[in-house]
N, C-alpha and C positions, 0 to 999 in steps of 0.2 A: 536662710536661703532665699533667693529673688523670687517673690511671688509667681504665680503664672506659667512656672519652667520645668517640667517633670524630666531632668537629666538620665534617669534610667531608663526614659521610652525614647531617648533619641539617638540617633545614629553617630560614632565618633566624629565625623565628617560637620557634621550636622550644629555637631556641640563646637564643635572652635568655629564654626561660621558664627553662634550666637557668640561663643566670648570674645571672638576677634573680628569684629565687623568691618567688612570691606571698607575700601578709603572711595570706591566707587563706584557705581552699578553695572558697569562694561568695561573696568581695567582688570582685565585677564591676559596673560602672555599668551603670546600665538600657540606654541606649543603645551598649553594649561591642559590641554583635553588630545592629543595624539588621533583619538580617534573621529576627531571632528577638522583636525589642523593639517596640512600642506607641510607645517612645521617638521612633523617627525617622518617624514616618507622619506622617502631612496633620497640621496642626497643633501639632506639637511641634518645639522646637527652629531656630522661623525666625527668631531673629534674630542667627543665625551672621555672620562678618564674611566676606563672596563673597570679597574680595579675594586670599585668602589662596592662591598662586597653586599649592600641593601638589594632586595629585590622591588627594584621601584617601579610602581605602578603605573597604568595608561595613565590614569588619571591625576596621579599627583602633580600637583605647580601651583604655589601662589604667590603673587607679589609678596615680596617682603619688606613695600613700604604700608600695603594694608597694614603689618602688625604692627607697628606703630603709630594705629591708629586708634589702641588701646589707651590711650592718656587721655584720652578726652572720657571714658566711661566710668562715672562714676560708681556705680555699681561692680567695679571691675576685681577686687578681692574676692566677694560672694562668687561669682562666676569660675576664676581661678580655682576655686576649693572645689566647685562644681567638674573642671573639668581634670582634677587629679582625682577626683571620687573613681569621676566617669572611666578615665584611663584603668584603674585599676582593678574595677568591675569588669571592661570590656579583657581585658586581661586573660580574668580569671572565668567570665562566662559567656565572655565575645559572639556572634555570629561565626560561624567559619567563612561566611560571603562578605562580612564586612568591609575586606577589602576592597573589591573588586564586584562591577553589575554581576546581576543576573546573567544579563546578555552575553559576555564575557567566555564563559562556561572555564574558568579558572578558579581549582578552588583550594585552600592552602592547608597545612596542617595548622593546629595552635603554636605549636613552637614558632612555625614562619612569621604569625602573625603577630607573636608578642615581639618579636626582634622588627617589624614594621612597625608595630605601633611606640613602641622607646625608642627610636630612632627619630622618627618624628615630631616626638614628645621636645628632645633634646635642644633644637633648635626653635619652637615654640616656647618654652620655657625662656631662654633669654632673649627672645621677643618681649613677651613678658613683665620678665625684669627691667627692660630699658623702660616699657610703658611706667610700671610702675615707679619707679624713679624718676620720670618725667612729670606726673603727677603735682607732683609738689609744686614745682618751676612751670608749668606747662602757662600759664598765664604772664607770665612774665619775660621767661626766653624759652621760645618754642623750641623743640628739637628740629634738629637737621634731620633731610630723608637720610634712610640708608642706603645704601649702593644694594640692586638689587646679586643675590648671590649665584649664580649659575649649578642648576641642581646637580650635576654630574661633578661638579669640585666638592660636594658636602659629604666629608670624610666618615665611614663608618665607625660600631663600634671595633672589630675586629682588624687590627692590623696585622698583614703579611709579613711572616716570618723573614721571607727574603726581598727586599728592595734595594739592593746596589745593581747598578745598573741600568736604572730605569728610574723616569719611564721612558720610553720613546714608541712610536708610531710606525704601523703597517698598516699597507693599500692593500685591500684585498678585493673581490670578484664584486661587481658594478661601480669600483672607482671606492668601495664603502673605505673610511679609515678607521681602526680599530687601535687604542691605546693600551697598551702593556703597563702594569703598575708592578708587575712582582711575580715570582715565578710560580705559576700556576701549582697545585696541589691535588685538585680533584678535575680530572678529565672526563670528558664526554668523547669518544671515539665514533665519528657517526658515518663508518663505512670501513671495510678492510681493509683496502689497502692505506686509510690514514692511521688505522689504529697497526699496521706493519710497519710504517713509522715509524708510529712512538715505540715500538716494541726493540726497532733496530737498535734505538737509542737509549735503549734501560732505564726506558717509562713505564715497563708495565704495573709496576708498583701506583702509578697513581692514578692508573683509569680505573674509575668506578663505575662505569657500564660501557658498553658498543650497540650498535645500533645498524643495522643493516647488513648482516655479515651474511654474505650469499656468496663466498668464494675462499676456500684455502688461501689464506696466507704462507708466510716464506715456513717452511718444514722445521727450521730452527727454534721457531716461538710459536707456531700454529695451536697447538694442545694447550698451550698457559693462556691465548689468547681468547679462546672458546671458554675456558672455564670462569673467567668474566663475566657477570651477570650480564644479559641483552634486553635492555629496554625495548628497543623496538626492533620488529623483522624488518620491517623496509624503513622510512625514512622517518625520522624522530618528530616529534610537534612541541611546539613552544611548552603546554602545559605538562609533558614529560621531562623536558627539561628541567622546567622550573622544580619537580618536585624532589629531582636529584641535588639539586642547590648543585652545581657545578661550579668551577669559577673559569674554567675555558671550555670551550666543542671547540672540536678538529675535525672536517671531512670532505669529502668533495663538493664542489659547488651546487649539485646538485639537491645536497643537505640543508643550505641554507635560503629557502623562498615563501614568498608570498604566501602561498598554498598553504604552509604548515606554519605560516606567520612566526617562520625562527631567521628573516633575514638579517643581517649583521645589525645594523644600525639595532631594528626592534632587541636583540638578544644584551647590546650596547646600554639601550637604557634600564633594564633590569640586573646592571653592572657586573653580565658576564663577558668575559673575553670569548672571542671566535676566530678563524680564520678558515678558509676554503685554500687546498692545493690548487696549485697552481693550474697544474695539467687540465684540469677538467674545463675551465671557463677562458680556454685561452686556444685559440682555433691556429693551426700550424705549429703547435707546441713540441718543442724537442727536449733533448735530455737534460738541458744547462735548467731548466724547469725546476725538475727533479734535485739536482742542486741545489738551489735557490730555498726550496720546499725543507730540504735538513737546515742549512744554513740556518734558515729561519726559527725552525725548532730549536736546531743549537742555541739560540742568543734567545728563545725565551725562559727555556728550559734552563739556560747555564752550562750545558755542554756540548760546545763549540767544539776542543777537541775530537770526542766523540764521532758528532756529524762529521770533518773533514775525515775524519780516516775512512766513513763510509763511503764517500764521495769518492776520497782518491781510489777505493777500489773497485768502485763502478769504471771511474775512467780509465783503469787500467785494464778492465775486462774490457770495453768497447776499443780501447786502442787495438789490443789483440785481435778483436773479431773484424776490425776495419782491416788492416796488414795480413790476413789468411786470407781474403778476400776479393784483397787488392789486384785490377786489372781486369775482375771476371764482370761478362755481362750482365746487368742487373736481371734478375729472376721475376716474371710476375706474378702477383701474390693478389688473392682476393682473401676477405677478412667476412667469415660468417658469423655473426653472431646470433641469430635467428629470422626463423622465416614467417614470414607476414603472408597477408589473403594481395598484395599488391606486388610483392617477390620477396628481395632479403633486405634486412637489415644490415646495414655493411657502415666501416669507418670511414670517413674522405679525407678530408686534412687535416689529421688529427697527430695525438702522442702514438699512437701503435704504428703508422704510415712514415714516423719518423725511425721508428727503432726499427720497423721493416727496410730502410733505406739505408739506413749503419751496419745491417749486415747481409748489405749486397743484393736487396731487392726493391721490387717498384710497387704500392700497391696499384692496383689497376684503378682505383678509384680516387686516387689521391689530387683531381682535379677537382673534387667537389668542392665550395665555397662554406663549407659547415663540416662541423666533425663527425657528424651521425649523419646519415641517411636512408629511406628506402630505395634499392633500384630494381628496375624489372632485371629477370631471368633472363630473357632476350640480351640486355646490356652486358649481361654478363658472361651469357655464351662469345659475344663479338669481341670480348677483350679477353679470350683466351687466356685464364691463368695458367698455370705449371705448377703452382701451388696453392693450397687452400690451406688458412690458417681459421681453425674454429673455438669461438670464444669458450671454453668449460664452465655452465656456471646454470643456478634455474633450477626452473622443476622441468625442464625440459632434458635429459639426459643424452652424454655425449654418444653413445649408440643411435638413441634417436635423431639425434642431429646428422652425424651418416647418413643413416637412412633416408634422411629427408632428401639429401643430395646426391646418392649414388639410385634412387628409385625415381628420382625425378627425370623422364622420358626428355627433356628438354634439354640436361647437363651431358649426355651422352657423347660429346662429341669434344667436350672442355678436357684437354691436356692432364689435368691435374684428375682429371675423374678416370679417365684412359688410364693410367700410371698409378692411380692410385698415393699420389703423392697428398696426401690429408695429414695434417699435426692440429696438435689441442693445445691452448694453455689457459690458466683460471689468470680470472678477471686481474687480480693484484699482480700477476705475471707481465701485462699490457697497459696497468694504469701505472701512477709513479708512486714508487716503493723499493723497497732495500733490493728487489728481485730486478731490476730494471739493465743492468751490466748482465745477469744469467741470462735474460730475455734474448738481449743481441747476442748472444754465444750461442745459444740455443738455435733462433730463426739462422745465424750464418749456417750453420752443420747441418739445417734442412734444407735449404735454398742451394749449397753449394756443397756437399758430402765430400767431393774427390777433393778439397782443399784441409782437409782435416782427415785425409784417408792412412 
């Protein structure tokens, strides 16, 4: 063994730097280190292939004309033995960190980390073999570089059951694109009404956790959907993710950012699939959305039939509640979701402002330039509703929510507070989901009773 080299005190990382010495002391690809590069942020680098079932690390990237800069080391068999020892040692008594910094705070089971470390191993080894076979001839006809190989084409050990089809490519929320290799198997549900989705479509069989579930879903599948293990109460984080090995998340846009470092792109290079519903990151969103949103599912999943039949009978509920409707003055509608120290939290141009519109009403706020906003009390005294539609959902309860609006000395004189005309629906009822055609059937028979009398 090469003098001077204690292979059991060194880091796997550490150990193919010694057996495979760089070709140069600053040729590192931009994106080598993510969390030092420009390279992996919002917009770079989305059209990796998800399928690729490795969970590859911030840190992984190295040229692969460095490895064939093993033909020049003489020493280079001792080494190689050194760093299969090494592989099989780190194996079987590995660090759990070795992955991944300290800094990081990502940390893997062993199973993760033997399938990173053989995966790795794989294409080092015929780095390798071309050195050593170069060996011989290396004085006489140099080798040609390699072409270097783009890490997101470097095929795992596990291939997907089903691939016809595919791949093909979806744009989803900040422009991200996200590649489809094969029809998903183990789902992340990271919100209700995207895991009522997958439910509509006779998924439930393959999500293996949910995540955020603060609202009844459709009454049909609600109870099978809850008994789901839930990773997280409110919004999921990258290293819950990672520990479910998922190979797609489903949820609203709000699931996928910065803050919890699960945006598409990051979730992309650790070779899972994602995508965000539409509704949520799309300001003026109506029901063709919601379409769109099965659609989609249909053709990753494989059942396109499926989604069309759900489709077609959403648009045959909203036909209906358009034509019962038809002629009557539009109703105006204020949308409470809760109340703030600055007044309410209300929808402006949003998905619920559209479905309030399909069945013959205005919301009062549907001027706003954003889909959320606060507005004072006073704004909302002067644009006299006739109806109040309040979000069900929270640790804040729909009695308390009443209360907050029919005790409030300020609402006394609002139409909808006078009459008493207040209706409730949960969250999945107002975002897009299999519920979305009952929504407009529902708001038409409040807003407009004598046309359904």
């Amino acid at each position: 063994m090469t003098k001077g080299k204690n292979w059991r005190s060194m880091s796997f990382d550490n150990l193919i730097a010694w057996t495979v010495p760089p070709s140069g002391a600053d040729k590192r690809e931009s994106g080598a280190n993510p969390e030092r590069s420009g390279h992996c942020k919002r917009g770079a680098g989305r059209r990796r292939h998800c399928g690729d079932t490795r969970r590859r690390g911030p840190a992984e990237s190295r040229k692969s004309g460095n490895l064939l800069s093993v033909q020049k080391d003489r020493c280079l068999p001792q080494k190689v033995a050194c760093l299969f020892a090494a592989v099989w040692f780190d194996c079987a008594h590995g660090d759990e960190q070795s992955r991944f910094p300290p800094e990081s705070g990502i940390f893997l089971s062993t199973a993760q980390k033997r399938r990173i470390i053989m995966k790795k191993l794989v294409p080092l080894t015929l780095a390798l073999a071309l050195g050593l076979t170069a060996c011989g001839t290396a004085g006489q006809n140099p080798a040609p570089a390699a072409s270097p190989t783009p890490a997101g084409d470097v095929q795992g050990t596990e291939t997907p059951a089903n691939t016809e089809g595919f791949p093909f490519t979806l744009t989803t929320k900040d422009g991200a694109e996200v590649t489809f290799t094969h029809v998903p198997e183990k789902v992340i549900a990271a919100n209700g009404n995207a895991g009522d989705q997958l439910m509509a479509l006779g998924l439930g069989d393959k999500i293996i956790a949910t995540a955020y579930t603060n609202s009844d879903i459709n009454p049909k599948w609600d109870a099978e959907y809850k008994a789901i293990p839930e990773a997280a109460e409110t919004y999921i984080s990258l290293e819950t993710v990672l520990s479910l090995e998922p190979d797609f998340v489903y949820g609203r846009s709000s699931s996928f950012t910065e803050k919890y470092n699960t945006e598409h792109d990051t979730l992309t290079k650790y070779g899972i699939m994602s995508l965000s519903s539409i509704e949520g990151y799309t300001v003026g969103a109506d029901v063709d959305v919601v379409y769109q949103d099965f659609y989609n599912l249909g053709r990753i999943f494989q059942v396109e039939d499926k989604a069309e039949e759900i489709v077609s009978g959403m648009k045959g509920k909203i036909t209906a509640a358009e034509e019962a409707v038809a002629g009557q003055e539009a109703t105006p509608v204020f949308v409470f979701d809760m109340a703030q120290e600055e007044g309410a939290y209300t929808c402006g141009n949003n998905f619920t402002s559209k479905l309030i519109e399909h069945a013959g009403g205005v919301n009062i706020f549907n001027d706003l330039d954003t889909t959320w906003a606060t507005v004072s009390w006073e704004t909302v005294v002067e644009r006299a509703p006739e109806v109040i539609v309040i979000n069900d959902y929270g640790d804040t309860t729909l009695e308390e929510k009443i209360a907050q609006l029919k005790e409030n000395p300020a609402l006394a004189t609002v139409p909808a507070i006078q009459n008493d005309r207040i209706i409730s629906v949960k969250l999945c009822e107002v975002f897009a989901s299999s519920m979305t055609g009952d929504t407009v059937e529902k708001f038409a028979r409040a807003f407009h009773p004598d046309c359904f009398a």
